[in-house]
Biopython code that builds the backbone (N, CA, C, O; Angstrom):
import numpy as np
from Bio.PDB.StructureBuilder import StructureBuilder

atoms = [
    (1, "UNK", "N", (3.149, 37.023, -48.803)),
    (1, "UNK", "CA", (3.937, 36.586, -47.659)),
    (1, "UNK", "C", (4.908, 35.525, -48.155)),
    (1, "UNK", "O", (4.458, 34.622, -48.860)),
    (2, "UNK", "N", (6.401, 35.560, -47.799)),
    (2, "UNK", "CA", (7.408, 34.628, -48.043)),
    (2, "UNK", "C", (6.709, 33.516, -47.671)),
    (2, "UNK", "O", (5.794, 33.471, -46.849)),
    (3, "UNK", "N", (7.369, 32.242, -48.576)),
    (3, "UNK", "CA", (6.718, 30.865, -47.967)),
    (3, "UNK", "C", (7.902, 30.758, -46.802)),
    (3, "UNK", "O", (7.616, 30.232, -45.726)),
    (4, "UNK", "N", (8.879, 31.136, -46.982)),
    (4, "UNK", "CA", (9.438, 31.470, -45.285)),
    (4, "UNK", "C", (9.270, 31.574, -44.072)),
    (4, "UNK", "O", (9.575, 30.878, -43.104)),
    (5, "UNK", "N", (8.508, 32.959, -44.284)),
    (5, "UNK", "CA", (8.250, 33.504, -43.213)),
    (5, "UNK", "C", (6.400, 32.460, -42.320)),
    (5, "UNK", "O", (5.991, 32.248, -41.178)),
    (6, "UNK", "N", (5.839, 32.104, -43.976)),
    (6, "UNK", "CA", (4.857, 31.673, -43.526)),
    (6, "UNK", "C", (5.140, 29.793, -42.788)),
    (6, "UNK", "O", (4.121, 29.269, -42.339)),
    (7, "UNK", "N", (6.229, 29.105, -42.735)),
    (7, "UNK", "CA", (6.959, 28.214, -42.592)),
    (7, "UNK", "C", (7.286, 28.575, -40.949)),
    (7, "UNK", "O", (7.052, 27.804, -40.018)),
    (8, "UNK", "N", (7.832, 29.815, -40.838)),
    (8, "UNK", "CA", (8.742, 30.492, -39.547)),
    (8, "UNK", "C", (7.234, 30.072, -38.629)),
    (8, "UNK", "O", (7.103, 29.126, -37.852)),
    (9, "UNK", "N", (6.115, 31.188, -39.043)),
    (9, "UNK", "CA", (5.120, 30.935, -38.578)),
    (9, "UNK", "C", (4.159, 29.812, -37.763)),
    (9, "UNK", "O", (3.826, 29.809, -36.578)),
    (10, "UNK", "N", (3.901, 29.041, -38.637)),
    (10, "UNK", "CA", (3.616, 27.934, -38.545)),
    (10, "UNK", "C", (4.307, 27.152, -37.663)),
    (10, "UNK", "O", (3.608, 26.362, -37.029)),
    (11, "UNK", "N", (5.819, 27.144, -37.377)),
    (11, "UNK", "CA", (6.468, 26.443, -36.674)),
    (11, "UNK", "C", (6.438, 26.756, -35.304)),
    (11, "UNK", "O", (6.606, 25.974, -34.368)),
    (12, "UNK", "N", (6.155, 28.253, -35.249)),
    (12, "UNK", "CA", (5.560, 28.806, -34.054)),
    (12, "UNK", "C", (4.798, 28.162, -33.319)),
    (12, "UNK", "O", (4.902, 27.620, -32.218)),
    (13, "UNK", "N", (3.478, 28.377, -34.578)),
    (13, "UNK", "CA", (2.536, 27.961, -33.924)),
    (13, "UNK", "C", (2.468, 26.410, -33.183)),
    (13, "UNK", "O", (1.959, 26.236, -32.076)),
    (14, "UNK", "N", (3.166, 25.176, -34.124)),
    (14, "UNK", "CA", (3.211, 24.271, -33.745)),
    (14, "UNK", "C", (3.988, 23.836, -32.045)),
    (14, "UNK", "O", (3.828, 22.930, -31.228)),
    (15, "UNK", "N", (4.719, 24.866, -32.132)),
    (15, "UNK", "CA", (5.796, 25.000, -31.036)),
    (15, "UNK", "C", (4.900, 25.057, -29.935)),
    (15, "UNK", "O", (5.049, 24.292, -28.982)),
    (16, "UNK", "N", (4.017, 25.862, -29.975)),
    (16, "UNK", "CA", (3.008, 26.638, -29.003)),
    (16, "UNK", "C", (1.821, 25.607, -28.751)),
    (16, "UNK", "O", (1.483, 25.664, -27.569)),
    (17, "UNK", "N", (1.200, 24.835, -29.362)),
    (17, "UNK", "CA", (0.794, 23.421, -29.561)),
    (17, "UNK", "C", (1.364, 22.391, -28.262)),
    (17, "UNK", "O", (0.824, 21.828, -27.310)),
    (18, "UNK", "N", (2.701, 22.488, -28.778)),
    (18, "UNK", "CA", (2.932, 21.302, -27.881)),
    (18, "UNK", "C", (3.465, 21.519, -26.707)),
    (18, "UNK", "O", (3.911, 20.570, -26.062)),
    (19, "UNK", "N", (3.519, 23.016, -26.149)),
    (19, "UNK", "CA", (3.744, 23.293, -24.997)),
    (19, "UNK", "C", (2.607, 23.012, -24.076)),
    (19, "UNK", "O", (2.542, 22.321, -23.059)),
    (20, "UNK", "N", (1.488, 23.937, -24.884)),
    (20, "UNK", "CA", (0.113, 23.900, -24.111)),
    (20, "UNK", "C", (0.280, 22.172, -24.037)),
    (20, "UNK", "O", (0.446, 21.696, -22.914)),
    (21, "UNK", "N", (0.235, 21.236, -25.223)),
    (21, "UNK", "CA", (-0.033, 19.992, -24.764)),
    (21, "UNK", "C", (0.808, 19.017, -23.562)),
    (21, "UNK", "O", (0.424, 17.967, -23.047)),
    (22, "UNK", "N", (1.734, 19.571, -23.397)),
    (22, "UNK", "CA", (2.864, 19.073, -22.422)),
    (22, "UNK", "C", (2.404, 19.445, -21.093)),
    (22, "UNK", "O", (2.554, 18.750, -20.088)),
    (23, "UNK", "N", (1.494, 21.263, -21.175)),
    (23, "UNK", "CA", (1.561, 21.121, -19.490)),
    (23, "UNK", "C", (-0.204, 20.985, -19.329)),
    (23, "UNK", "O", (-0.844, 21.424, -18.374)),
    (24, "UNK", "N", (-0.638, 20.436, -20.237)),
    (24, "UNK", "CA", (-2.271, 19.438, -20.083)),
    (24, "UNK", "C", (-1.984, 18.141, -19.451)),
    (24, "UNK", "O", (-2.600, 17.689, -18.485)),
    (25, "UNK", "N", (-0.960, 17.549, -20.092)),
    (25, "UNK", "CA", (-0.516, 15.934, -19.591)),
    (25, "UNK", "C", (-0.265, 16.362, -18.165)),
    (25, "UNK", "O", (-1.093, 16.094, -17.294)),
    (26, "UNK", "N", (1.107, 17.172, -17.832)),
    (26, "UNK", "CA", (1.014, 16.973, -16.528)),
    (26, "UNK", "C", (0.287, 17.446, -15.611)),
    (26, "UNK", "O", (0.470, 17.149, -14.430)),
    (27, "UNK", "N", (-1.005, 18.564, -16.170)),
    (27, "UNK", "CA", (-1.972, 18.768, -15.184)),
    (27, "UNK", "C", (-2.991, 17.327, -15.551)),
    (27, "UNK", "O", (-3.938, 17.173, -14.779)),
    (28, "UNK", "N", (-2.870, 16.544, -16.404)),
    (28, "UNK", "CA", (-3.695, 15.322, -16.172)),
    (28, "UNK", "C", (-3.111, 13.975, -15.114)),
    (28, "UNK", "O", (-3.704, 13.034, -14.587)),
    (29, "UNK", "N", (-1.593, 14.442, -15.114)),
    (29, "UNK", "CA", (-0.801, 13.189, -14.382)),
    (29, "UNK", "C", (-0.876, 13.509, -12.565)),
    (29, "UNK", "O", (-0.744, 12.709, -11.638)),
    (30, "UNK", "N", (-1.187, 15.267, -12.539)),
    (30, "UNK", "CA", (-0.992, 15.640, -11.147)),
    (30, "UNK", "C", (-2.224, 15.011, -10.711)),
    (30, "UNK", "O", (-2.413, 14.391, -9.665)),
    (31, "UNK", "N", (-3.219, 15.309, -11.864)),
    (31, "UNK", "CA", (-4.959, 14.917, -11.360)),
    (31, "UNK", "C", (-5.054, 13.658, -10.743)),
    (31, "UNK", "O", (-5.761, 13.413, -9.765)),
    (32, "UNK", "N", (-3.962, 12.465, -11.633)),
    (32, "UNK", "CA", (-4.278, 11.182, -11.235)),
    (32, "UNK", "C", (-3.405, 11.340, -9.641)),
    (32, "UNK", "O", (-3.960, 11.290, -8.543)),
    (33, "UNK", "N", (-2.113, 11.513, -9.852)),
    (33, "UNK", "CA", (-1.645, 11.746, -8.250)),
    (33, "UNK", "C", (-2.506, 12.329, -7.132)),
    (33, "UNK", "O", (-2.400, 11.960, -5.962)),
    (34, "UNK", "N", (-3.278, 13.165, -7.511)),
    (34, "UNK", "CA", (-4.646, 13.613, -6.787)),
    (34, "UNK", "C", (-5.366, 12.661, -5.842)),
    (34, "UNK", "O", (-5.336, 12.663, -4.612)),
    (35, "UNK", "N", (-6.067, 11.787, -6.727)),
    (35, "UNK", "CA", (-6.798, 11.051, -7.020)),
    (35, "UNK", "C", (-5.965, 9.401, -6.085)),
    (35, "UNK", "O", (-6.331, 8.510, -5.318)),
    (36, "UNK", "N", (-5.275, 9.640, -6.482)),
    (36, "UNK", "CA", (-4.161, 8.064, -5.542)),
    (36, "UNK", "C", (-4.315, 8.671, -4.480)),
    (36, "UNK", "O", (-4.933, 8.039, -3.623)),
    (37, "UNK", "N", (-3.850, 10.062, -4.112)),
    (37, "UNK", "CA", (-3.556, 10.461, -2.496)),
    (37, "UNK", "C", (-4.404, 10.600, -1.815)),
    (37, "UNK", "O", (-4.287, 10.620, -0.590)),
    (38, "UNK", "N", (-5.713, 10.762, -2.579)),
    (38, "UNK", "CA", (-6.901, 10.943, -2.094)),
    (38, "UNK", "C", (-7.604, 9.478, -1.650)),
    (38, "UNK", "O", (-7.770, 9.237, -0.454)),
    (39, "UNK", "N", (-7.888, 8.796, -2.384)),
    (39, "UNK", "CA", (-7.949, 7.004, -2.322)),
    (39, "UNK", "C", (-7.315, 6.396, -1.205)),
    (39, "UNK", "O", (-7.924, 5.431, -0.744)),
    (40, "UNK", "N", (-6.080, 6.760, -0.564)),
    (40, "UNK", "CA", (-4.811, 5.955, 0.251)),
    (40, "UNK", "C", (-5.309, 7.017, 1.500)),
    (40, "UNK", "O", (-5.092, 6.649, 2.655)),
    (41, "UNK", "N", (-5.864, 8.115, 1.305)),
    (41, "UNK", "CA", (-5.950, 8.872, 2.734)),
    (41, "UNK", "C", (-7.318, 8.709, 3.342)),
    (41, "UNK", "O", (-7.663, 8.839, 4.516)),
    (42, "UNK", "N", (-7.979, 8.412, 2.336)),
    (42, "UNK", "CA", (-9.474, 8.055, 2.553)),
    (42, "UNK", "C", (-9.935, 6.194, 2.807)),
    (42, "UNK", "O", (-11.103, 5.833, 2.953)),
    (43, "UNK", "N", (-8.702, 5.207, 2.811)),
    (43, "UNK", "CA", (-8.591, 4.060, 3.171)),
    (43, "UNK", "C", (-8.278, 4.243, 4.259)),
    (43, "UNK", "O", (-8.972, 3.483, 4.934)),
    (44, "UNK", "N", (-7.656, 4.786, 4.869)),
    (44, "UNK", "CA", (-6.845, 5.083, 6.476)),
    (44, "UNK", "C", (-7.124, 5.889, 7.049)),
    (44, "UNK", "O", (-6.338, 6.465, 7.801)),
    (45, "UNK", "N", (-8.715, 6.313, 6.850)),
    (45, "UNK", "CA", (-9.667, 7.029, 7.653)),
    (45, "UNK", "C", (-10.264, 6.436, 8.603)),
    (45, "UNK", "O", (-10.996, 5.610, 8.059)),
    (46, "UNK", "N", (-10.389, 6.369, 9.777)),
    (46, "UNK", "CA", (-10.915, 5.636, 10.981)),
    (46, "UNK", "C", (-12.307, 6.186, 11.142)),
    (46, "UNK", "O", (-13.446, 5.722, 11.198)),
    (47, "UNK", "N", (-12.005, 6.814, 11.170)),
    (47, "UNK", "CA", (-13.424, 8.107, 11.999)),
    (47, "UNK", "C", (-14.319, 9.194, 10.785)),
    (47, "UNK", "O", (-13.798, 9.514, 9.717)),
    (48, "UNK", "N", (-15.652, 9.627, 11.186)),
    (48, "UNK", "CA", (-15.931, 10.250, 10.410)),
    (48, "UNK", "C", (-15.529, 12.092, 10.287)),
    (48, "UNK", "O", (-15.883, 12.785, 9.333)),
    (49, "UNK", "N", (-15.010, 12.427, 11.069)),
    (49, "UNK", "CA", (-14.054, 13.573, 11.389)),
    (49, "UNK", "C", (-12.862, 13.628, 10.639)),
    (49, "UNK", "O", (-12.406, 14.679, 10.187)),
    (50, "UNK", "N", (-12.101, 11.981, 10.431)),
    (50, "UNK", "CA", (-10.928, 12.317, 9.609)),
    (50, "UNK", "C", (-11.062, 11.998, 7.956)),
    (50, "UNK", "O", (-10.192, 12.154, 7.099)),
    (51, "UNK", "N", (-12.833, 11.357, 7.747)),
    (51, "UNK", "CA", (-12.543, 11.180, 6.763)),
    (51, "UNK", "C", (-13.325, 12.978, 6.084)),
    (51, "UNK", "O", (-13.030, 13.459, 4.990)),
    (52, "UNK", "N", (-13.892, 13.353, 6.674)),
    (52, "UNK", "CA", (-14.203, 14.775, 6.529)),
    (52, "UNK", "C", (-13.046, 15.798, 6.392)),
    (52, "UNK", "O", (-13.216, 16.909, 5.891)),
    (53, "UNK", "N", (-11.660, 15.279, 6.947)),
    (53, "UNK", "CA", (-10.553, 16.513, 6.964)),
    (53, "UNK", "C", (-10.257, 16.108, 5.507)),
    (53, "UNK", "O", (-10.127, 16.894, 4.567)),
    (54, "UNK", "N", (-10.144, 14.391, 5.446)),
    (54, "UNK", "CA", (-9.738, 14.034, 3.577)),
    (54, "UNK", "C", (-10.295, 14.568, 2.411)),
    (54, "UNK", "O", (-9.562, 14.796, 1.448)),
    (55, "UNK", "N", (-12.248, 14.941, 2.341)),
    (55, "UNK", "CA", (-12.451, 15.785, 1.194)),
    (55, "UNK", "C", (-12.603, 17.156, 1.737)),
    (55, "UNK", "O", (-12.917, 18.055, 0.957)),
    (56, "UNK", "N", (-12.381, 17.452, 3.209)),
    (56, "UNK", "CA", (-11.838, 18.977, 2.962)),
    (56, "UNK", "C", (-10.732, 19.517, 2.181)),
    (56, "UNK", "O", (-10.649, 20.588, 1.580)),
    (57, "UNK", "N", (-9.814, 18.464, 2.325)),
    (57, "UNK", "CA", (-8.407, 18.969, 1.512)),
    (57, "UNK", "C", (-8.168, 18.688, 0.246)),
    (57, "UNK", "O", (-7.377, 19.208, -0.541)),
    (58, "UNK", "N", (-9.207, 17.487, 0.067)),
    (58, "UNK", "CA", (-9.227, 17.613, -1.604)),
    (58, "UNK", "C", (-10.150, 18.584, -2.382)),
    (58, "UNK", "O", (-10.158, 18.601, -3.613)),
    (59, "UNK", "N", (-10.735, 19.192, -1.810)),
    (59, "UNK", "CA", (-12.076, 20.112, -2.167)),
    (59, "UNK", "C", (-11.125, 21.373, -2.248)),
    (59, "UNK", "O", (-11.166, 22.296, -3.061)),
    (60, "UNK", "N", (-10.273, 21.173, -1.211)),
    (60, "UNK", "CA", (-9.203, 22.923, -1.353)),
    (60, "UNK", "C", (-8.460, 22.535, -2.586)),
    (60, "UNK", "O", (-8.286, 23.251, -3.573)),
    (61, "UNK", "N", (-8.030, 21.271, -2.402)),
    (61, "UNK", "CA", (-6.467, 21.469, -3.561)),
    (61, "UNK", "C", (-7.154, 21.266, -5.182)),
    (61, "UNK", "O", (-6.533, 21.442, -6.231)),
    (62, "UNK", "N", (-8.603, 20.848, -5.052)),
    (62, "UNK", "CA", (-9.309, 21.062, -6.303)),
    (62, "UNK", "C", (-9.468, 22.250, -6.908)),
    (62, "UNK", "O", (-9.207, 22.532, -8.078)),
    (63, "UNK", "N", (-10.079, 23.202, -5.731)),
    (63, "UNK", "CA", (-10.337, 24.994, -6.288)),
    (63, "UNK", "C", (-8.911, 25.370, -6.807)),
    (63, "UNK", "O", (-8.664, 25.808, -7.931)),
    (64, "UNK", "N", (-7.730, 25.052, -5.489)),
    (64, "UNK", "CA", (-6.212, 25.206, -6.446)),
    (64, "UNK", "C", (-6.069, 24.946, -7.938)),
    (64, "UNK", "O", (-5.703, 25.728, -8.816)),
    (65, "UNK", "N", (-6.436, 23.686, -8.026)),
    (65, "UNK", "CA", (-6.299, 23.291, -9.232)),
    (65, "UNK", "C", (-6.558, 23.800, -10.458)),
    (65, "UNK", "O", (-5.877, 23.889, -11.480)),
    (66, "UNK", "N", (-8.496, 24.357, -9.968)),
    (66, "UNK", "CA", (-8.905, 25.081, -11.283)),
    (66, "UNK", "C", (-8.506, 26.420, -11.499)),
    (66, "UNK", "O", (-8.452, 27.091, -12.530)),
    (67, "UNK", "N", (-8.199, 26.713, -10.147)),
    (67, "UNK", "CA", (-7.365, 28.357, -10.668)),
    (67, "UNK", "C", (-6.132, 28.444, -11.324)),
    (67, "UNK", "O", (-5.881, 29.362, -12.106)),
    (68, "UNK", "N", (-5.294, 27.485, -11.037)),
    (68, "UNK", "CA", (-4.252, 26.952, -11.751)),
    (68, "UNK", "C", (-4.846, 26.552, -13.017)),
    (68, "UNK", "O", (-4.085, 26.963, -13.893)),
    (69, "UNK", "N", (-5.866, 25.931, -13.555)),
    (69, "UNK", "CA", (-6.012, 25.554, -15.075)),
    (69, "UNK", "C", (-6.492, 26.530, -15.465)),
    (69, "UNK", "O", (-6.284, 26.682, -16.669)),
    (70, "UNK", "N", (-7.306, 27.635, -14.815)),
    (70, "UNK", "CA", (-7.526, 28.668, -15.189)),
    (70, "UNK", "C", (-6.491, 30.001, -15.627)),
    (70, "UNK", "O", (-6.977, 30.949, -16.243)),
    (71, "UNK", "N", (-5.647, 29.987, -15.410)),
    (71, "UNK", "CA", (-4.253, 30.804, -15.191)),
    (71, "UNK", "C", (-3.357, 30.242, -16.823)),
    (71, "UNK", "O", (-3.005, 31.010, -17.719)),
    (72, "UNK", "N", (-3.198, 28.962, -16.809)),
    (72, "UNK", "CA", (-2.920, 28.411, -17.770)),
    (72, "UNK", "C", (-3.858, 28.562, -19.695)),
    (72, "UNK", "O", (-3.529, 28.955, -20.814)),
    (73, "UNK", "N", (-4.842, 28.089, -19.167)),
    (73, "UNK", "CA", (-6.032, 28.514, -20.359)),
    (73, "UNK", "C", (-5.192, 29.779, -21.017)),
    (73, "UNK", "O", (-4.332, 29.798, -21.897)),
    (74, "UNK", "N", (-5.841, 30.906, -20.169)),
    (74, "UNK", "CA", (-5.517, 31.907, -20.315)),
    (74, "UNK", "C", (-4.079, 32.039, -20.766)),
    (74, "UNK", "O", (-3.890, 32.522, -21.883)),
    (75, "UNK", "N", (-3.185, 31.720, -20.134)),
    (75, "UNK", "CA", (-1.985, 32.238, -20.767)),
    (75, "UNK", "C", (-1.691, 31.396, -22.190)),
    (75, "UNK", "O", (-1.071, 31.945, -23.101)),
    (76, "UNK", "N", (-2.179, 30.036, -22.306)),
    (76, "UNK", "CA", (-2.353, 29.415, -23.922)),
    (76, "UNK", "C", (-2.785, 30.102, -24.386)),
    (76, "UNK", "O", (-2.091, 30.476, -25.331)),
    (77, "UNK", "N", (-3.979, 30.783, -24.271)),
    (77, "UNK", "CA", (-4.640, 31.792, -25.476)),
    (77, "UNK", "C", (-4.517, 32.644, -25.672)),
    (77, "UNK", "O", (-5.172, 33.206, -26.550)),
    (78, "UNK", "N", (-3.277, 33.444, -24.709)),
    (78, "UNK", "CA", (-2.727, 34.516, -25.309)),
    (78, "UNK", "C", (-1.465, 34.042, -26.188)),
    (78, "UNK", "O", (-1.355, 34.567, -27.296)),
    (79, "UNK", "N", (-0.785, 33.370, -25.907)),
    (79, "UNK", "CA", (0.343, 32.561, -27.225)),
    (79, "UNK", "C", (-0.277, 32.347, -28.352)),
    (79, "UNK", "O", (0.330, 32.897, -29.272)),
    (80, "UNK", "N", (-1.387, 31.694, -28.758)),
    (80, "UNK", "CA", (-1.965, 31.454, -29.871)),
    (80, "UNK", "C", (-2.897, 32.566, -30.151)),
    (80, "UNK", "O", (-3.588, 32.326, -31.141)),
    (81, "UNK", "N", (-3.135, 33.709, -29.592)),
    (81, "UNK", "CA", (-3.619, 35.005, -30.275)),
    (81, "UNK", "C", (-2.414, 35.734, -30.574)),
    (81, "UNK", "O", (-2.374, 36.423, -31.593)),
    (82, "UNK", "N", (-1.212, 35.641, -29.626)),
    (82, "UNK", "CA", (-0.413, 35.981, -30.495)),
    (82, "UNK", "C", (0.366, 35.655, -31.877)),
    (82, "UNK", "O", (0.504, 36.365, -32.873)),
    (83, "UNK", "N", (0.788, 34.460, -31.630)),
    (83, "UNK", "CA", (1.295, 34.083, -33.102)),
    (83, "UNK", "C", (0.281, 33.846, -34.109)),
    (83, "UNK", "O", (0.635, 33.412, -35.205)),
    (84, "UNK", "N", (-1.144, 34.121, -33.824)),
    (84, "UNK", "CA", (-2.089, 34.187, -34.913)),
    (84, "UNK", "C", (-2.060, 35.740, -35.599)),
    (84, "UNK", "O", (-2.278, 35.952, -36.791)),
    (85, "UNK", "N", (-1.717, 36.865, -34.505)),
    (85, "UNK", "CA", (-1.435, 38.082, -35.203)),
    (85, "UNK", "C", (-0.296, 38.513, -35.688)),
    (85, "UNK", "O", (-0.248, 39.403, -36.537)),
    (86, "UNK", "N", (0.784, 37.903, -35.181)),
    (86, "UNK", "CA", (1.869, 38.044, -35.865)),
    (86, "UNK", "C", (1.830, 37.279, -37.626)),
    (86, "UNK", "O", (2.431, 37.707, -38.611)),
    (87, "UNK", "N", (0.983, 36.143, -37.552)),
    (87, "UNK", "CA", (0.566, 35.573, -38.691)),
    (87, "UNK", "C", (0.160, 36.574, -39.937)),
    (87, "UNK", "O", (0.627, 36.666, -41.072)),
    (88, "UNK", "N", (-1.103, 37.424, -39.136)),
    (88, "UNK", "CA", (-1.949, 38.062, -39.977)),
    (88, "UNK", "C", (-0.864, 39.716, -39.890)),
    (88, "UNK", "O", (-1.270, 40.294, -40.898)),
    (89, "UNK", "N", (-0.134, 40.359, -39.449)),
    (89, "UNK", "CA", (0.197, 41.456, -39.114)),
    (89, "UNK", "C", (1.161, 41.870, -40.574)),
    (89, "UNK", "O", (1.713, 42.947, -40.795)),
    (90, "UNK", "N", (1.149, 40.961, -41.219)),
    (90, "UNK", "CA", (2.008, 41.653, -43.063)),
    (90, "UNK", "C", (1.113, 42.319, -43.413)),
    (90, "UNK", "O", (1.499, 43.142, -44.243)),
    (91, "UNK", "N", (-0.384, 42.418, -43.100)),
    (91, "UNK", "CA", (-1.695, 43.153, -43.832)),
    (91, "UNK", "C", (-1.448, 42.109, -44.824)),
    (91, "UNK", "O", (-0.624, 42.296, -45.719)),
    (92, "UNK", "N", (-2.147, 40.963, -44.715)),
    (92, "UNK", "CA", (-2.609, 40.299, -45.699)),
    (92, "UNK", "C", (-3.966, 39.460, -44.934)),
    (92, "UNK", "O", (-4.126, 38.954, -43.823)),
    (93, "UNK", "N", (-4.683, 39.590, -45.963)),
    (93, "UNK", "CA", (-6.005, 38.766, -45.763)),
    (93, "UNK", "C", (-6.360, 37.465, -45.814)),
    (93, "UNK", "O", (-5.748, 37.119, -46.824)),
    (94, "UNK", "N", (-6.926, 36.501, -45.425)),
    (94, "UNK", "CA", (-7.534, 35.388, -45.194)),
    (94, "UNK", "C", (-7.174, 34.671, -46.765)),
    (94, "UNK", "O", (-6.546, 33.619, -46.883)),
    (95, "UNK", "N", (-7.661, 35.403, -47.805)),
    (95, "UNK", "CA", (-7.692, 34.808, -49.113)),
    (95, "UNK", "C", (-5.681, 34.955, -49.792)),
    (95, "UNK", "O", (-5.438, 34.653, -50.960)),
    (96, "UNK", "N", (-5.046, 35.222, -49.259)),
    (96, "UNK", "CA", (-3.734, 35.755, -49.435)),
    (96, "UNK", "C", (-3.484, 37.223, -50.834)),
    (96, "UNK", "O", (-2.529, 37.235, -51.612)),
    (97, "UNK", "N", (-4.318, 38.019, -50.813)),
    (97, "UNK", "CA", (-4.258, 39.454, -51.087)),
    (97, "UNK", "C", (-3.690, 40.840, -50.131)),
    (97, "UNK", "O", (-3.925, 41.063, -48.944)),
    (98, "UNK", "N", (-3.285, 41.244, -50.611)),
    (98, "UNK", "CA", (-2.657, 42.813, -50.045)),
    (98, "UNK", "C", (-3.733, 43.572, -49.412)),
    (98, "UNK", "O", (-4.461, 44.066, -50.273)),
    (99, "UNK", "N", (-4.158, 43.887, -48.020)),
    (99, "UNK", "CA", (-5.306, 44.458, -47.790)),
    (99, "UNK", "C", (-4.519, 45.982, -48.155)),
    (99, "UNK", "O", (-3.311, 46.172, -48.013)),
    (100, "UNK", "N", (-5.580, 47.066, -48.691)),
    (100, "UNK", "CA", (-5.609, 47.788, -49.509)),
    (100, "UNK", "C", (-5.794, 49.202, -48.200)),
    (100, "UNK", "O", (-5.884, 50.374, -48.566)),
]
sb = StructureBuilder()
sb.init_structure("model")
sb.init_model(0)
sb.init_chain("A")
sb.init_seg("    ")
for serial, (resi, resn, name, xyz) in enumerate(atoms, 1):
    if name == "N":
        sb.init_residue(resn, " ", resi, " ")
    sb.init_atom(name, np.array(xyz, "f"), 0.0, 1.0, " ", f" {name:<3s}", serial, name[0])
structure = sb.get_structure()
């Protein structure tokens, strides 16, 4: 394999790295916004009815959430199974030989 192509590669992959890591931060920054709106709605709860509507709606926008991180996962690990086979797809092996 060209040290080129294996360079091209790699840069891929790194590329793909810091996407997934970019939209982790802002599913960690939405979490904290979560978490504030949840705090400020649950201070200005009077009653036990409204503070019951407050983790009803955080209990919904949580399941949102994980289906949304779930959706994501998934689509990271298809980017990095892909540029891992495009990696391996010259037919060359682990040890850098010509598979035969």
């Amino acid at each position: 394999m060209p040290l080129l192509h294996l360079v091209e590669i790699q840069t891929e992959l790194i590329e793909k790295f810091q996407e997934a890591n970019r939209s982790w931060l802002e599913r960690m920054q939405s979490e904290a916004a979560l978490a504030f709106e949840f705090a400020t709605k649950l201070t200005a709860a009077r009653s036990i009815p409204e503070t019951a509507t407050v983790y009803h709606e955080l209990a919904s926008r949580r399941v949102e959430m994980a289906a949304e991180d779930a959706r994501h996962l998934l689509a990271d690990s298809r980017k990095f199974m892909a540029t891992g086979a495009h990696l391996l797809s010259d037919g060359r092996l682990s040890n850098g030989r010509r598979s035969v």
